[in-house]
C-alpha positions in Angstrom: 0.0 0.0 0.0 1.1 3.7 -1.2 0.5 6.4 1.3 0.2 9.8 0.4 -0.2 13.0 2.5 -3.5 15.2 1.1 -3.8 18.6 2.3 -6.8 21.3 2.8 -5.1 24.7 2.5 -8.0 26.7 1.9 -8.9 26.1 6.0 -6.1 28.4 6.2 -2.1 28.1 5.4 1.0 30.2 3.9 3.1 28.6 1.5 5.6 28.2 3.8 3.3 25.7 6.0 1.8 24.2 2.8 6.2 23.4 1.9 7.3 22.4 5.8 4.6 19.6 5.4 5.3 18.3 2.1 9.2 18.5 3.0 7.6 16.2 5.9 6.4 13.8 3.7 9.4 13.6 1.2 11.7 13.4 4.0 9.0 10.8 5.6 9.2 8.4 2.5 5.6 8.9 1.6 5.0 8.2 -2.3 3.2 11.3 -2.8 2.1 15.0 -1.6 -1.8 16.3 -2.9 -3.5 19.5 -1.9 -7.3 20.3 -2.7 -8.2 22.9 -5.2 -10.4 25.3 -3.3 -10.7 28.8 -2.7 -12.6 29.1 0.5 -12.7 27.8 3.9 -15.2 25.0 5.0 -17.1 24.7 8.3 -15.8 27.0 11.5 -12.2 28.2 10.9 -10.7 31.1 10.4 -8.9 30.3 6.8 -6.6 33.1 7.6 -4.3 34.3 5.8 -6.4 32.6 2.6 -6.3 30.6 -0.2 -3.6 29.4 -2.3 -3.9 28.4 -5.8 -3.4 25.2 -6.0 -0.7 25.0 -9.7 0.9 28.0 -8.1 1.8 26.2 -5.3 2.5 23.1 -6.8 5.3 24.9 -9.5 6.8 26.4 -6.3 6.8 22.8 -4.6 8.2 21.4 -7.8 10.7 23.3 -7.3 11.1 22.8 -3.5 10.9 19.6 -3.3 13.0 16.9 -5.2 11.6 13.5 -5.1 8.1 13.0 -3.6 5.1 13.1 -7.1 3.0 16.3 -6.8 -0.8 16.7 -7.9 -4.2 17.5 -7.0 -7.9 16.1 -5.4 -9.1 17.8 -7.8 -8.5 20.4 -9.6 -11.9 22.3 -10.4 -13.0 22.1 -14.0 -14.6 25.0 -13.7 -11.8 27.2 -12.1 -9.7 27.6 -15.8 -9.7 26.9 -19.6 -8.7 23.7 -20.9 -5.9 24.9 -23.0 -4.4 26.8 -20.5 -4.5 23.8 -17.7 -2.6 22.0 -19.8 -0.2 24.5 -20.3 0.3 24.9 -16.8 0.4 21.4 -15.7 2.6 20.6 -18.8 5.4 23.4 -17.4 4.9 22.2 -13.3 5.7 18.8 -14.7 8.7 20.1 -16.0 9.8 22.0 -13.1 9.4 18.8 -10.6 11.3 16.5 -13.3 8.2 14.5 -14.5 6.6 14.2 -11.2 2.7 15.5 -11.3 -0.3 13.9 -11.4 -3.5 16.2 -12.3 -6.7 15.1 -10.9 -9.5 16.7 -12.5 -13.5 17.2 -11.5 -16.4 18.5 -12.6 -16.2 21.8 -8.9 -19.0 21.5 -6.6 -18.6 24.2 -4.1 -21.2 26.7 -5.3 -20.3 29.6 -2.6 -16.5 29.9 -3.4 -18.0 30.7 -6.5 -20.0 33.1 -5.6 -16.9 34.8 -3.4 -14.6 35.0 -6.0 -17.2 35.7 -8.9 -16.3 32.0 -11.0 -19.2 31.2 -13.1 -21.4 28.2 -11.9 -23.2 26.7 -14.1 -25.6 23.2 -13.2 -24.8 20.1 -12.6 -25.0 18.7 -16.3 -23.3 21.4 -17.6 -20.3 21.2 -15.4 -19.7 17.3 -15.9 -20.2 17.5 -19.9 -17.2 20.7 -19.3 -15.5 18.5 -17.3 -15.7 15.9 -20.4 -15.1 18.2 -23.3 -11.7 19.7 -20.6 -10.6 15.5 -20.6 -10.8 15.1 -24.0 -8.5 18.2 -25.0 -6.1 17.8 -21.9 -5.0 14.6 -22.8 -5.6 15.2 -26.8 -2.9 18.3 -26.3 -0.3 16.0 -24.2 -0.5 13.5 -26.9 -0.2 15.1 -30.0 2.7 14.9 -31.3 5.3 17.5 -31.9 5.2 19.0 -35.0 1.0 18.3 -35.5 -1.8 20.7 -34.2 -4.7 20.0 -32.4 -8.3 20.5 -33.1 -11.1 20.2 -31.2 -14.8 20.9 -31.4 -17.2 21.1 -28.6 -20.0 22.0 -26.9 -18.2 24.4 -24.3 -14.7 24.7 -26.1 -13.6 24.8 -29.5 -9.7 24.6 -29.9 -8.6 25.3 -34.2 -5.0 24.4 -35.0 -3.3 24.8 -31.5 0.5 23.8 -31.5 -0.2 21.7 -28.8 2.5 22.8 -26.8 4.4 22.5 -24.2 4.7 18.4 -23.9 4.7 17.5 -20.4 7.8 15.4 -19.3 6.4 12.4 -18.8 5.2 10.6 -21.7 2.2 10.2 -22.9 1.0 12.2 -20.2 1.0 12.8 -16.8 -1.5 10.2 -14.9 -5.0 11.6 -14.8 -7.0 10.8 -11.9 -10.7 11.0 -11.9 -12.9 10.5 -8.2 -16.1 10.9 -6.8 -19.7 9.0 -5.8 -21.6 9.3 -9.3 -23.3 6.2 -10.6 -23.2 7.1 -14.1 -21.2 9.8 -15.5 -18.1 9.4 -13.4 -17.8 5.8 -14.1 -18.2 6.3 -17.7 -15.4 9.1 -17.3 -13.1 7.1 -15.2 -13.2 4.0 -18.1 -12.6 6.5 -20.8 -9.9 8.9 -19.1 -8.6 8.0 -15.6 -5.0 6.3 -15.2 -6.4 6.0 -10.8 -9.8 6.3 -9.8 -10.3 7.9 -6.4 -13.4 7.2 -4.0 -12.9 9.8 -1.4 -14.2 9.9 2.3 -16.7 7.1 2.2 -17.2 3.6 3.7 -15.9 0.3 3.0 -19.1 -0.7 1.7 -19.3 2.5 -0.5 -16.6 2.6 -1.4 -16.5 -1.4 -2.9 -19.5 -0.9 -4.5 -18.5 1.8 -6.4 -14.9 0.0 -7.5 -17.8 -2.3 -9.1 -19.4 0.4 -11.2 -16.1 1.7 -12.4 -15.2 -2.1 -13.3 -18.8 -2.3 -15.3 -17.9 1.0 -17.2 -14.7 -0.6 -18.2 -16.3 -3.8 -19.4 -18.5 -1.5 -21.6 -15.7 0.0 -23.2 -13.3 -3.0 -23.3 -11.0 -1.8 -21.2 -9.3 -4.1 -18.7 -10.1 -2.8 -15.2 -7.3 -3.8 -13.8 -5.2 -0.8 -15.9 -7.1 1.7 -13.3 -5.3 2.0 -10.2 -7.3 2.2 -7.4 -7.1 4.8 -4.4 -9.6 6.1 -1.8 -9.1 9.0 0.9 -9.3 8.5 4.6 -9.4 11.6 7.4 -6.2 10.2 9.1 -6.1 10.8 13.3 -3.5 9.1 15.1 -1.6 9.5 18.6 1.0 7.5 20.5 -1.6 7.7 23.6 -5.4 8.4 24.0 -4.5 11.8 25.3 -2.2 12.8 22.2 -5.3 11.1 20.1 -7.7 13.4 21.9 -5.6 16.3 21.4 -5.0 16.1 17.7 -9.0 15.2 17.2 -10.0 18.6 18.9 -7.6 20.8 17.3 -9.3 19.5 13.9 -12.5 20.1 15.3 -13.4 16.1 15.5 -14.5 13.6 17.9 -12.1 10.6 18.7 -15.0 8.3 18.1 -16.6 9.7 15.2 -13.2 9.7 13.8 -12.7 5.8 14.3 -15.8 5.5 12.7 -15.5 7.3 9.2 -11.3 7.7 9.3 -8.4 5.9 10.4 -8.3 7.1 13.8 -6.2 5.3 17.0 -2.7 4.4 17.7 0.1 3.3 14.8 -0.9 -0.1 15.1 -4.8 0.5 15.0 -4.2 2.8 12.4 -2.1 0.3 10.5 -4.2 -2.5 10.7 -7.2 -0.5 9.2 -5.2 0.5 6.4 -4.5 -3.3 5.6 -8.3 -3.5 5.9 -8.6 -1.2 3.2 -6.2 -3.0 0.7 -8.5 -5.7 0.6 -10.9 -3.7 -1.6 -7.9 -4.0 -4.1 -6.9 0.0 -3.1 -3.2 0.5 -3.9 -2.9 4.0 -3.1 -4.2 5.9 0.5 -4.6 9.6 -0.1 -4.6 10.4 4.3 -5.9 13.8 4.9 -3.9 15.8 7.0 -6.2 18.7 8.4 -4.0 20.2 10.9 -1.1 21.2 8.3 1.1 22.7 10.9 1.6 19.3 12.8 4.7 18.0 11.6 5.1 15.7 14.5 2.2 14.0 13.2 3.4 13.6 9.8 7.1 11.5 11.7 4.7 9.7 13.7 2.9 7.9 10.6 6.0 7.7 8.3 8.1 6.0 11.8 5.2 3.9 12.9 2.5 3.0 10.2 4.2 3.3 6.8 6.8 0.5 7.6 3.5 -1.7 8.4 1.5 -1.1 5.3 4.6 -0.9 2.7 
């Protein structure tokens, strides 16, 4: 099993926090550092001093950091232009030295929206976007030198585009496609999605939608075993029930709820549900770190649990 360390730094972090923990994680031995792609603060925190974009902070971690893969849960369809995400991508994956991985939905958050005066359109319109942004992502990537690229949509039209700059890693860096749909994402996930990613959700859930991905893949002939599979998991853990208790109340949790719908306890507990999890045939562990200034936290799981689940 592949951990990786997935930061919320719209609930309020600086740069220099957002790099102290994904130094952590390198240094750690984790396989990967992810951060949302959001521009306001959920539930009761202060989210001071504010966002941070999430490909701005990647290039400057690209260049920050020199081993540990870089990439997003997920980057907002709806925050930028097709053509000009894969520009952007394209050059951060060229900074890190072929390291990024761009995972890409359909945005759901209405009011951050609102805040920073991004268009929201319905539901419908945002996934066929979300298709139509797929499609000329990965057509761009993939062209080859020396050919344009044309595409013709609903939402986007693209006429003779250089298709330009290639990412490093060839084809293409790995897309990663997550969610709970029945229908669309699936169908998505078969067509597009190197990893698909069932975040925050039960076992049960979480199995059952592995099984509609594996139906859309059937559909399309695709082997489902090409898609890697990941989920993400609120991560809580403590040497002691005190140091449990501490780090569940300065996320705003309850130790119990936390056991419940995370991986909450000591090393070994913590461990051991991890384990749990690979039985659903989940590769990757996306753990969500929501106190991003507890570094301590960050040792204790690459010293205590990573050696257990590698």
């Amino acid at each position: 099993m592949e951990l990786r360390i997935f930061t919320e730094p719209q609930q309020g972090a600086t740069y220099d926090q957002i790099l102290a923990m994904a130094l952590a994680a390198e240094d750690g031995g984790f396989g990967a550092f992810f951060r949302s792609d959001h521009y306001l603060k959920m539930g009761q925190v202060s989210g001071l001093p504010g966002p941070t974009d999430a490909w701005i902070t990647l290039a400057g971690l690209a260049r920050d950091t020199k081993r540990i893969r870089l990439g997003t849960l997920l980057t907002a369809a709806t925050f930028r232009y097709p053509g000009s995400l894969a520009i952007a991508v394209a050059q951060v994956d060229a900074m890190s030295g072929g390291r990024v991985e761009l995972g890409l939905g359909a945005g759901w958050f209405d009011e951050e929206h609102t805040a920073y005066g991004i268009p929201f359109p319905s539901v419908s319109e945002r996934f066929e976007k979300l298709e139509e942004q797929l499609g000329i992502i990965t057509g761009l990537w993939e062209t080859e030198v020396g050919s344009t690229f044309n595409f013709s949509g609903k939402h986007y039209s693209l006429a003779n585009s250089p298709a330009l700059p290639k990412p490093v890693q060839l084809p293409r860096p790995p897309i990663i496609i997550g969610g709970h749909g029945r229908k669309i994402t699936p169908r998505l996930a078969a067509t597009f999605a190197d990893e698909f990613n069932v975040p925050f959700s039960s076992y049960d859930v979480t199995k059952t939608q592995f099984e509609v991905v594996d139906e859309a893949c059937a559909s399309r002939n695709r082997d489902p075993k090409s898609i890697i599979r990941s989920a993400a998991l609120v991560v809580c853990c403590g040497q002691n029930e005190h140091e449990l208790a501490r780090r569940a109340s300065n996320i705003g949790r309850d130790v119990s709820e936390l056991r419940e719908n995370g991986l909450a306890g000591s090393p070994a507990q913590v461990a051991e549900k991890i384990l749990a999890w690979g039985e659903l045939g989940i590769s990757r562990l996306y753990l969500q770190m929501l106190d991003i200034g507890d570094l301590e936290h960050v040792g204790l799981i690459a010293s205590e649990v990573l050696p257990a689940v590698k």
